[in-house]
C-alpha atoms as an extended CHARMM CRD file, in Angstrom:
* protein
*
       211  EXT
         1         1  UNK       CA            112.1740000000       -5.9940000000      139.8240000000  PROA      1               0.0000000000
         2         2  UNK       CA            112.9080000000       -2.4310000000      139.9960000000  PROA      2               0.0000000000
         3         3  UNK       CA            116.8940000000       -1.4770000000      138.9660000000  PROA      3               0.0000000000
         4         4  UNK       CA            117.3090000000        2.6570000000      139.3120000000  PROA      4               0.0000000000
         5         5  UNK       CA            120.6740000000        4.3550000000      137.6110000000  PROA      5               0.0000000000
         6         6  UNK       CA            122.4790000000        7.4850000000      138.9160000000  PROA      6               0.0000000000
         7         7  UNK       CA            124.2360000000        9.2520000000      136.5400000000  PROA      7               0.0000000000
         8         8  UNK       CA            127.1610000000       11.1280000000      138.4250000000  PROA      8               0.0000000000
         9         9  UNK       CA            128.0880000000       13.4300000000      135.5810000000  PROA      9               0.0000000000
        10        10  UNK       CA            126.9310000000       16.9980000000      134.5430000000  PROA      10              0.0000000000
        11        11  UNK       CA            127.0010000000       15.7490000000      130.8800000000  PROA      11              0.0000000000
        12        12  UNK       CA            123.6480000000       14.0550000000      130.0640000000  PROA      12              0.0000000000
        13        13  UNK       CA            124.6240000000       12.2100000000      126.8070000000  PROA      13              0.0000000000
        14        14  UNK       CA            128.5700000000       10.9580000000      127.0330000000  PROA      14              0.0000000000
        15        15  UNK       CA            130.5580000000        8.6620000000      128.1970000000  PROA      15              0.0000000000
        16        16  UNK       CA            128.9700000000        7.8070000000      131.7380000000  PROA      16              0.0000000000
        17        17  UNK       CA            125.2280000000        8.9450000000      131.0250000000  PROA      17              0.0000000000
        18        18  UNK       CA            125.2040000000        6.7830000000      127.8270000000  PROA      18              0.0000000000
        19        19  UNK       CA            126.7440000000        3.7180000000      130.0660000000  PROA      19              0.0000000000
        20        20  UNK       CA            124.7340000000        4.3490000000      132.5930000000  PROA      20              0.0000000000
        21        21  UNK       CA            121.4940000000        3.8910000000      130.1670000000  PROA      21              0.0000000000
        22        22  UNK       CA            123.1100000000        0.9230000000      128.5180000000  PROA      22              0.0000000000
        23        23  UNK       CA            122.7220000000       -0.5910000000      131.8610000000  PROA      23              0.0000000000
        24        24  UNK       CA            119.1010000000        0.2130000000      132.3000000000  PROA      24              0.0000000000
        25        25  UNK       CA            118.3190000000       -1.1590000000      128.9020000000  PROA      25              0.0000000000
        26        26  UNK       CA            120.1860000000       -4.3400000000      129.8980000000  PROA      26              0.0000000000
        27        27  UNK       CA            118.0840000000       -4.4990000000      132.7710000000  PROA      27              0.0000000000
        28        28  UNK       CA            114.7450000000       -3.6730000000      130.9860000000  PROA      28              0.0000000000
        29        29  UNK       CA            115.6590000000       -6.5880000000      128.1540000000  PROA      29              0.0000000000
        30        30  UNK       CA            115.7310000000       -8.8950000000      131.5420000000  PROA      30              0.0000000000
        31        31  UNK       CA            112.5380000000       -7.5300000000      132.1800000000  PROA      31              0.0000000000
        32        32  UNK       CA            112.9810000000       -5.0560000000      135.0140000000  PROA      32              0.0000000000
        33        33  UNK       CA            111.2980000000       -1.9160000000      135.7240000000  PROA      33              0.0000000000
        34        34  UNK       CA            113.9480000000        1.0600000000      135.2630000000  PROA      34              0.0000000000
        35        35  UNK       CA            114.3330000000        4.7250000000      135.9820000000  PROA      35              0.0000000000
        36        36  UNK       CA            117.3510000000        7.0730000000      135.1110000000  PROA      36              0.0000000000
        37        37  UNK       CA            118.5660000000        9.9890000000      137.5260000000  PROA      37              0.0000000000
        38        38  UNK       CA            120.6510000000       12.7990000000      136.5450000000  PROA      38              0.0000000000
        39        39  UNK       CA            122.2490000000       14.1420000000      139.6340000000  PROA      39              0.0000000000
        40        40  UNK       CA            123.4030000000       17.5330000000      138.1560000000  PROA      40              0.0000000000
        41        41  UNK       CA            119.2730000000       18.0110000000      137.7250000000  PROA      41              0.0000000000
        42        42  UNK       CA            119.0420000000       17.9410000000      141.2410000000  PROA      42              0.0000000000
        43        43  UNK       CA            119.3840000000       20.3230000000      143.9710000000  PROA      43              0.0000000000
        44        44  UNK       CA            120.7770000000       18.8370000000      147.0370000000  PROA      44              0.0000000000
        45        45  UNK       CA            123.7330000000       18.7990000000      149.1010000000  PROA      45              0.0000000000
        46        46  UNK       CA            125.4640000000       15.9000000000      150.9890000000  PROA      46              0.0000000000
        47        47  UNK       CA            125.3370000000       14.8370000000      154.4320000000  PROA      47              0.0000000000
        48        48  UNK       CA            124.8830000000       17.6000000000      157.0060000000  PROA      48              0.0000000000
        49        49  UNK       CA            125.7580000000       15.5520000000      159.9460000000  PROA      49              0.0000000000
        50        50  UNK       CA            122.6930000000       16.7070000000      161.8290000000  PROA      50              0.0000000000
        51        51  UNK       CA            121.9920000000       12.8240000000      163.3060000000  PROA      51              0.0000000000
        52        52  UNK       CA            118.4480000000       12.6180000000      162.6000000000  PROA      52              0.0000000000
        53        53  UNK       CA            118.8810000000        9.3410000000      161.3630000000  PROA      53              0.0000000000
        54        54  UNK       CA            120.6520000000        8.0420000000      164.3150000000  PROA      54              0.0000000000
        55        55  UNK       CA            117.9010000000        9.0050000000      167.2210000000  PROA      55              0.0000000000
        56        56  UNK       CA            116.5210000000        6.4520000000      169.5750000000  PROA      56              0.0000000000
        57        57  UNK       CA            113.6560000000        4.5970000000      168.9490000000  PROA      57              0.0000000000
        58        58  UNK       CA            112.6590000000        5.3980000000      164.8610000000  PROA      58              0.0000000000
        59        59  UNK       CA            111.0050000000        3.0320000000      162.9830000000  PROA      59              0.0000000000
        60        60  UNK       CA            113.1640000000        3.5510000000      160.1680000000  PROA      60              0.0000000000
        61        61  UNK       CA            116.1520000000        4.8420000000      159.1670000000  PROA      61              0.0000000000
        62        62  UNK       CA            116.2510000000        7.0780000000      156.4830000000  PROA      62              0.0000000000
        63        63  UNK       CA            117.7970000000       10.6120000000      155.9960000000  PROA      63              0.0000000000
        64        64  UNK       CA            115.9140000000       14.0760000000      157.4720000000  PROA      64              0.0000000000
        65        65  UNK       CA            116.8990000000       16.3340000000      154.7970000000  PROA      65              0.0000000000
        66        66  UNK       CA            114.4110000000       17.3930000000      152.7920000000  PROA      66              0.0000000000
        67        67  UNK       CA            115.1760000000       19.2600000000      148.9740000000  PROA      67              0.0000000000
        68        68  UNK       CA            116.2320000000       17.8680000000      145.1720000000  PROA      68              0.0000000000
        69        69  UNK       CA            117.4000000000       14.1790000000      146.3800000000  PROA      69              0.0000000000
        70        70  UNK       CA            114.9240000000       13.0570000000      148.9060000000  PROA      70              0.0000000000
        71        71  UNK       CA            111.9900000000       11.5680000000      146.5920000000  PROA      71              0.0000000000
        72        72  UNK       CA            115.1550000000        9.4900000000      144.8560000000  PROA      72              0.0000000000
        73        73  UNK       CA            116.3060000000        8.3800000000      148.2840000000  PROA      73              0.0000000000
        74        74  UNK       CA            112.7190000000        7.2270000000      148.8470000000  PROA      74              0.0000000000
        75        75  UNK       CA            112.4110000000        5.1280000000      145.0950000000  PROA      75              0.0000000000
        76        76  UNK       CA            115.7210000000        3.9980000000      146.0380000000  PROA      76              0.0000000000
        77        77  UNK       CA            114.3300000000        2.5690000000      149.7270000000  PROA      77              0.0000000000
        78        78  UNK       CA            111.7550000000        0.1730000000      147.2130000000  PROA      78              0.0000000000
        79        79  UNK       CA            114.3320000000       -0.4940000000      144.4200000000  PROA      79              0.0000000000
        80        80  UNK       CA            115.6410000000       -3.8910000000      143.9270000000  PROA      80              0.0000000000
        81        81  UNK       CA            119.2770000000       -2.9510000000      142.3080000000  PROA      81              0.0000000000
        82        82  UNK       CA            121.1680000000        0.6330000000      141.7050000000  PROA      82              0.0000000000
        83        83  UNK       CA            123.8330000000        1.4320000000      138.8480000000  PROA      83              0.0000000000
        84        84  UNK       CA            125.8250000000        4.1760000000      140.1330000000  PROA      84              0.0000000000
        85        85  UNK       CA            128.0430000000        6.0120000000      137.0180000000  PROA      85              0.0000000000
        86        86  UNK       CA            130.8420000000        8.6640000000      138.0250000000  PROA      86              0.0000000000
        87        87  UNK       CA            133.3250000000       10.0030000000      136.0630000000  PROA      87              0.0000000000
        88        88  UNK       CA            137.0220000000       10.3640000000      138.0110000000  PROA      88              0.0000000000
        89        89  UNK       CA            138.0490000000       13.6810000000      138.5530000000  PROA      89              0.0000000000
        90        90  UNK       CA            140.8050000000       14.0380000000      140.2630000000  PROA      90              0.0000000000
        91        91  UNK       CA            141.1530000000       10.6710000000      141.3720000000  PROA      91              0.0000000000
        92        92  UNK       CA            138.0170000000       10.6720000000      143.0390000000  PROA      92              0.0000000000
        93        93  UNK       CA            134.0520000000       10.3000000000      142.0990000000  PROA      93              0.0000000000
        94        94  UNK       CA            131.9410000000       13.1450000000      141.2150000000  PROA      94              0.0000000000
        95        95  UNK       CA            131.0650000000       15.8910000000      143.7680000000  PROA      95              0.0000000000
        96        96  UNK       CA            127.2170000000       15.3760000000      143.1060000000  PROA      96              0.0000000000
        97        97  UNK       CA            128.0120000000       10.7690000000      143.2650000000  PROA      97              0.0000000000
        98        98  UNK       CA            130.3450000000       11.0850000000      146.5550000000  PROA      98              0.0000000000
        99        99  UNK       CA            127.2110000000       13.7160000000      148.2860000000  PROA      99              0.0000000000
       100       100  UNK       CA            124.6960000000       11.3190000000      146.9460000000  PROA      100             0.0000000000
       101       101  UNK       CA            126.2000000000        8.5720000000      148.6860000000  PROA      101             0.0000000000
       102       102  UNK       CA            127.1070000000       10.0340000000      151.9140000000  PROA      102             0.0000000000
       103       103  UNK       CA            123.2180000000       10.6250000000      151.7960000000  PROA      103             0.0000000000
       104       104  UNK       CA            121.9590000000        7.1290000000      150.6110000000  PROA      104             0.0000000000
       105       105  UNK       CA            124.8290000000        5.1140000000      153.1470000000  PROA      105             0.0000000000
       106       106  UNK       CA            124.8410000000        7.2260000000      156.1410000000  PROA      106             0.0000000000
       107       107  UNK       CA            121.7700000000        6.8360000000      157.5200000000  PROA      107             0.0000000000
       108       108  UNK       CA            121.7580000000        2.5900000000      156.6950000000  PROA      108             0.0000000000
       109       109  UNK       CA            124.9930000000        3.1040000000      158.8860000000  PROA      109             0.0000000000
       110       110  UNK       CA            124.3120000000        1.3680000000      162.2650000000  PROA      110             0.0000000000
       111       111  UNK       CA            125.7640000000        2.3010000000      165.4580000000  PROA      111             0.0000000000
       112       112  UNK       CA            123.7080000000        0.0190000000      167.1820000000  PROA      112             0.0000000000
       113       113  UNK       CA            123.2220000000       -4.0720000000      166.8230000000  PROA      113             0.0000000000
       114       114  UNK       CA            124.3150000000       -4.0510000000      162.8850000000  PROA      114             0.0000000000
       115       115  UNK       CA            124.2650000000       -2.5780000000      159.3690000000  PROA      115             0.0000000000
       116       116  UNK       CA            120.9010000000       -2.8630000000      157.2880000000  PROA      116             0.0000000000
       117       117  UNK       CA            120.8820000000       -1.3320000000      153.8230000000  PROA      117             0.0000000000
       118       118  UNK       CA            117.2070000000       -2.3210000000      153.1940000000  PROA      118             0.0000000000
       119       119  UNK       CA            114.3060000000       -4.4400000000      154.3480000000  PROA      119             0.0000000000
       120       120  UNK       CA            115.1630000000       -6.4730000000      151.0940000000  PROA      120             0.0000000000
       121       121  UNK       CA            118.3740000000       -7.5460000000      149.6800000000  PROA      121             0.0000000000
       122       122  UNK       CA            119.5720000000       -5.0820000000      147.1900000000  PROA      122             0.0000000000
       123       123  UNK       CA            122.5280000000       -5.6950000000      144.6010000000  PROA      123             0.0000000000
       124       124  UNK       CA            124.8660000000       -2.6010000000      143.3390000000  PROA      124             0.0000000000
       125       125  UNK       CA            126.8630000000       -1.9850000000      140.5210000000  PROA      125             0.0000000000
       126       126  UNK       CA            129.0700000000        1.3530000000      140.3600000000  PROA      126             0.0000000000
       127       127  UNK       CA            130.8540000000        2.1190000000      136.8690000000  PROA      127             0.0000000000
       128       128  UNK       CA            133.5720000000        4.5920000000      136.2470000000  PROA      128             0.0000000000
       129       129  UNK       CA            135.0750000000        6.2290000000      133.2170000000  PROA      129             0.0000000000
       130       130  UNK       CA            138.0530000000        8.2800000000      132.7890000000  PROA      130             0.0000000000
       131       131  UNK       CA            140.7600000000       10.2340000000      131.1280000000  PROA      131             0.0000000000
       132       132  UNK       CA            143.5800000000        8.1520000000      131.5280000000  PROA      132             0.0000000000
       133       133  UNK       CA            144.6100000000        4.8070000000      130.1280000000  PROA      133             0.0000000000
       134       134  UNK       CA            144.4740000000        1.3120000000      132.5520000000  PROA      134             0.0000000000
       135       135  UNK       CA            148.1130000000        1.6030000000      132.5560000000  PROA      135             0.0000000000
       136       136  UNK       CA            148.1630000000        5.3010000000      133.9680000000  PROA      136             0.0000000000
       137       137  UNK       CA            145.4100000000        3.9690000000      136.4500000000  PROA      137             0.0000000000
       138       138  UNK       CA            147.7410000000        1.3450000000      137.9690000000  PROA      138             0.0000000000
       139       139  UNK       CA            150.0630000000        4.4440000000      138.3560000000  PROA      139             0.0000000000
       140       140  UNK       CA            147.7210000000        7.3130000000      139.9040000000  PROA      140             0.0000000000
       141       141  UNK       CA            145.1300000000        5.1210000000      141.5770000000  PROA      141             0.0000000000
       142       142  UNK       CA            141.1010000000        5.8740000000      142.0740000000  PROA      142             0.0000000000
       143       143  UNK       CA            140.0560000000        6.7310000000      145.9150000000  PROA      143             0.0000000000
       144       144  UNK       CA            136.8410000000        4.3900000000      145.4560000000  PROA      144             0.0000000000
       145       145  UNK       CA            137.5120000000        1.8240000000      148.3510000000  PROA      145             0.0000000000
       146       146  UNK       CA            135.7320000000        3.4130000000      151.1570000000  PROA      146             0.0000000000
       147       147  UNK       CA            132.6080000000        2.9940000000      148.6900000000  PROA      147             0.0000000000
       148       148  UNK       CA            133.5540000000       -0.4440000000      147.4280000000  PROA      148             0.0000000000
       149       149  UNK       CA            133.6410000000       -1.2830000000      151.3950000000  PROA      149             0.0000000000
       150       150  UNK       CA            130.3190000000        0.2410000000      152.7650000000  PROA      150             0.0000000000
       151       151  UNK       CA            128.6280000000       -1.2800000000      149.7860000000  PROA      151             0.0000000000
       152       152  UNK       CA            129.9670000000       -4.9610000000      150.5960000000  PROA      152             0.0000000000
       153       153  UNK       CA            128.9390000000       -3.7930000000      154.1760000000  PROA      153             0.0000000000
       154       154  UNK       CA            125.7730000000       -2.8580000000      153.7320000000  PROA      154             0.0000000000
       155       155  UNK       CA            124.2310000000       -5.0790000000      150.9360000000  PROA      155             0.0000000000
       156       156  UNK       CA            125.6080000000       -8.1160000000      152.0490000000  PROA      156             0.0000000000
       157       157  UNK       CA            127.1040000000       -9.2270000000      148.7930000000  PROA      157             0.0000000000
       158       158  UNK       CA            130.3340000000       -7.6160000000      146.2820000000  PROA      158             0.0000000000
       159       159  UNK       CA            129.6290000000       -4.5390000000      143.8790000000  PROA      159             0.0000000000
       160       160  UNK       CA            129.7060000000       -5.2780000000      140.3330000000  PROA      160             0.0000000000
       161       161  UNK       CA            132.4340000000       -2.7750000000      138.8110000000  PROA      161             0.0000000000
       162       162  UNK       CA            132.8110000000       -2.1770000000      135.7740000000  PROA      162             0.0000000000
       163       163  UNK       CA            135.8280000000        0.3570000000      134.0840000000  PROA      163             0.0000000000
       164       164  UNK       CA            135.7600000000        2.7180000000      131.0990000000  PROA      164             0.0000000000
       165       165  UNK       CA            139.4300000000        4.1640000000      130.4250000000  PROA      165             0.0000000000
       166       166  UNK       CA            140.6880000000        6.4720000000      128.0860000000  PROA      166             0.0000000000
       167       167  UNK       CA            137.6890000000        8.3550000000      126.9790000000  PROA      167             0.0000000000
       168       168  UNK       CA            136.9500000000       10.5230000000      124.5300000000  PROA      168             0.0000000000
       169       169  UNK       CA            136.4000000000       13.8040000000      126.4130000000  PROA      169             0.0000000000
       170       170  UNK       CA            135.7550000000       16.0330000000      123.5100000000  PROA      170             0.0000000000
       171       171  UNK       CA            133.6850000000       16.2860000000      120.2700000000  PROA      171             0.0000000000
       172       172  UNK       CA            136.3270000000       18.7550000000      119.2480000000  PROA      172             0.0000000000
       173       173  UNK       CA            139.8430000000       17.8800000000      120.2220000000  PROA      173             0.0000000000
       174       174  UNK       CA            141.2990000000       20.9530000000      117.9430000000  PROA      174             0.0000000000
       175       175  UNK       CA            138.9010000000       23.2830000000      120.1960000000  PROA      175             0.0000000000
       176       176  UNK       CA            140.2940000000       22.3790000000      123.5230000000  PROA      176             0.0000000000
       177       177  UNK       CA            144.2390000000       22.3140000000      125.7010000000  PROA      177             0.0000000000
       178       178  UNK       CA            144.9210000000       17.9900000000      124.9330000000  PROA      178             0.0000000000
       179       179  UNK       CA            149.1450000000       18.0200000000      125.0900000000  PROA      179             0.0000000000
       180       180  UNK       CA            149.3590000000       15.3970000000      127.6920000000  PROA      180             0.0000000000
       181       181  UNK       CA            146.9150000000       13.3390000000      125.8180000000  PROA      181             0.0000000000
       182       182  UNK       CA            146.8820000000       11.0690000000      122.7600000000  PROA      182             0.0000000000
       183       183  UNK       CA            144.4700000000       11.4690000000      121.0040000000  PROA      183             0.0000000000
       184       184  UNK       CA            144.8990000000        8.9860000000      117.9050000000  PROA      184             0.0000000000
       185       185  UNK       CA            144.8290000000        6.4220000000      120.7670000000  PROA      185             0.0000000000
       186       186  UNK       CA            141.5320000000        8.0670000000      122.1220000000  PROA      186             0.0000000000
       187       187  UNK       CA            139.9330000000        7.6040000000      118.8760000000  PROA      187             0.0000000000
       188       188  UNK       CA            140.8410000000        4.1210000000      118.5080000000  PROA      188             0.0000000000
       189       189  UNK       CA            139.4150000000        3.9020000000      121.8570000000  PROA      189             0.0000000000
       190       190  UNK       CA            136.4480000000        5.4030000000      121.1240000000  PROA      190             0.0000000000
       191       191  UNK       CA            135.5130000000        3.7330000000      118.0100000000  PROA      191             0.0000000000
       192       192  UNK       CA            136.9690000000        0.1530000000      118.7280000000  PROA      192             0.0000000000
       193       193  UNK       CA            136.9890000000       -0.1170000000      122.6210000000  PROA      193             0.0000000000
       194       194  UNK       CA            134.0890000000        1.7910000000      124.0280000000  PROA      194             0.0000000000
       195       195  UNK       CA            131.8180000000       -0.2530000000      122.1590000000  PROA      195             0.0000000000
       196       196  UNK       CA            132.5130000000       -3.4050000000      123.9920000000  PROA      196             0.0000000000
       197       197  UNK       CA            132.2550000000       -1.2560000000      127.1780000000  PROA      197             0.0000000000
       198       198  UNK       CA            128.7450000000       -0.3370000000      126.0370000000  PROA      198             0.0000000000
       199       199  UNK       CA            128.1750000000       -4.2050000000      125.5530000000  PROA      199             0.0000000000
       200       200  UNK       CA            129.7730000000       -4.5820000000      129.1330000000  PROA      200             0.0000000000
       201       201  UNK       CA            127.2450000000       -2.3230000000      130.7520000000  PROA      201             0.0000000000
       202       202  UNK       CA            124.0680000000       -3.9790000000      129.1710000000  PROA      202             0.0000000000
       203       203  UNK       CA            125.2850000000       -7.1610000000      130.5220000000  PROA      203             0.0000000000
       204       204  UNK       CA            125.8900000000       -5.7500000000      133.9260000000  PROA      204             0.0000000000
       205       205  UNK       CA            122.2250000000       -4.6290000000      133.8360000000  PROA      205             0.0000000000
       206       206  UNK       CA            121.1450000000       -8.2760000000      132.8170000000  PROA      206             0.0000000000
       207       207  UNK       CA            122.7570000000       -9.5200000000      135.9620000000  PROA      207             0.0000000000
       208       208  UNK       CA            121.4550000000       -6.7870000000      138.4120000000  PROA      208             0.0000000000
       209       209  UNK       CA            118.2760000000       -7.8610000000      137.0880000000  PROA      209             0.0000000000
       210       210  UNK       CA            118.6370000000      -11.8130000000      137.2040000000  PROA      210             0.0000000000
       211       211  UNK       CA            120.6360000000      -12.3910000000      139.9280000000  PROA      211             0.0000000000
């Protein structure tokens, strides 16, 4: 059992890299192999449209590009489960997580007789943390859908999902513009509420790994 984590954030040690790894070591405690990626460590781009993938008569489908994301793209093609973190910026996923997965889906895309992610089943588990409260979420909304669909598509089985609201963004809050934000309520978040998210994520990495 082999269960790889993307981490979709520049930052290396906050809110969605420390998820991210909580994940991992959920999935190691189940006894799984594990391996951590750092996107923002890579140089790559996303999906070029060039169709190499898409040519008659290959033996396998995989992308053509060659640079920073290809040998991940290749541990991916043996990997058993994948725990995709992104933080929401503007109501969206990370530049670096939406060009990693135009790269990792596109080319598992069939235009022929069917979809095939892998030659083995392969579960997936995407979490997201942001700025804004669950309340403001039901508000603004999160474009993550056409993900959430090609994933269903082309594993065969439902995402695991799991939500980190209201995060503390800064070490300093005194250094930094925070007006339209609370920050007393951030704190409490922090110190009372991301703590069970942490406990979420391990146990989101136990069931990539069991089930």
């Amino acid at each position: 059992m082999k269960v790889i984590g993307i981490n979709g954030s520049p930052r290396k040690k906050w809110n969605t890299a420390t998820l991210v790894q909580d994940a991992l070591d959920g999935a190691a405690e189940a006894g799984a192999e594990t391996e951590l990626v750092n996107l923002y460590d890579l140089d790559f781009r996303g999906c070029t449209s060039c169709f190499s993938c898409k040519r008659v008569g290959l033996e396998e489908h995989s992308c053509a590009m060659r640079d920073g994301l290809s040998h991940v793209l290749e541990s991916i093609a043996d990997a058993d489960a994948i725990v995709v973190g992104s933080p929401i910026y503007f109501n969206g996923l990370s530049a670096m997580t939406d060009a990693f997965l135009e790269r990792l889906f596109f080319p598992r895309v069939s235009y022929g007789n069917g979809p095939a992610f892998c030659e083995h089943p392969v579960r997936m588990a995407y979490v997201y943390t942001m700025n804004i409260t669950e309340e403001q979420l039901e508000h603004f909304g999160i474009d993550i859908n056409r993900f959430r669909i090609f994933t269903r598509r082309l594993t065969g089985s439902e995402p695991l999902e799991l939500y980190c609201y209201n995060t503390w963004q800064y070490s300093d809050y005194d250094r930094y513009e925070h007006q339209m934000f609370d920050v007393e309520s951030k704190r409490v978040q922090r110190e009372q509420v991301f703590p069970r998210d942490r406990e979420a994520a391990m146990a989101l990495g136990r069931r990539l790994a069991t089930e």
